[in-house]
N, C-alpha and C positions, 0 to 999 in steps of 0.2 A: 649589445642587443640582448644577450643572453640574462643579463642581471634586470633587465627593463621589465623582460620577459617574467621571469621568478618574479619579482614585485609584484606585477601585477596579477598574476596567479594569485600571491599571497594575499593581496586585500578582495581578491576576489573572492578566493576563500576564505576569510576574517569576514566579511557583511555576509555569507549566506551562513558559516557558523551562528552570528549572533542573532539574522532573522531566526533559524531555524531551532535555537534555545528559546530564544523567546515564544513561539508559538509549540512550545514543549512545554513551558513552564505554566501559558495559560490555558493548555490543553488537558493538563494532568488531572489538573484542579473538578475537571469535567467527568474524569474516568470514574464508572464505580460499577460494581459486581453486578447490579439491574439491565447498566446501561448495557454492558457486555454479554445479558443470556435473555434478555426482554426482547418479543418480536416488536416488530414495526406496528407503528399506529398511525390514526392518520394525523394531520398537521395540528401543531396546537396540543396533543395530548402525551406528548412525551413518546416512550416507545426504546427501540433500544434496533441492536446491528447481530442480534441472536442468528435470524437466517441466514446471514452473510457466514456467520461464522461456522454452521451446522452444513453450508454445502461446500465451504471451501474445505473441511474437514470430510467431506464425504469423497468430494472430488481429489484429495491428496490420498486419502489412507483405502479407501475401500475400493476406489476404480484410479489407481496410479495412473496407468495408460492410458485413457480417456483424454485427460485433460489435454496431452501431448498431439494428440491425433487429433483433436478437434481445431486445432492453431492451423487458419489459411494454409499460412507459409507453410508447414510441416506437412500439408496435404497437397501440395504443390509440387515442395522438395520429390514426397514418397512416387507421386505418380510421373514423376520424369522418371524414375528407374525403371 
């Protein structure tokens, strides 16, 4: 049962490796310096994930704590004690 078990892990893990290469290989091809600092536009004219990335930077480096306290669960956790 044990070796049933392992196989099937393994080709389970073997198809989401090669989906997951595959949609890396034709994802890269996408990536460029614009797409990554360009804000958003509307449909149709390109744009880029700039904002995404100026508040996840904001939200990690300049308010750490924030982020942690603003998570349901964590504000749930805090106020049973």
């Amino acid at each position: 049962m044990t070796t049933l078990t392992a196989l099937c892990t393994f080709v389970a893990v073997g198809i989401l490796v090669i989906i997951l290469s595959y949609i890396a290989m034709r994802g890269i091809s996408a990536l460029s310096l614009r797409f990554l600092i360009d804000t958003p536009r509307p449909v149709g004219e390109g744009g880029g994930i700039g904002n995404a990335y100026r508040s996840a930077l904001r939200r990690e480096f300049i308010f750490p704590n924030s982020a942690v306290g603003s998570l349901p669960a964590s504000s749930v956790f805090w106020s049973t004690r």
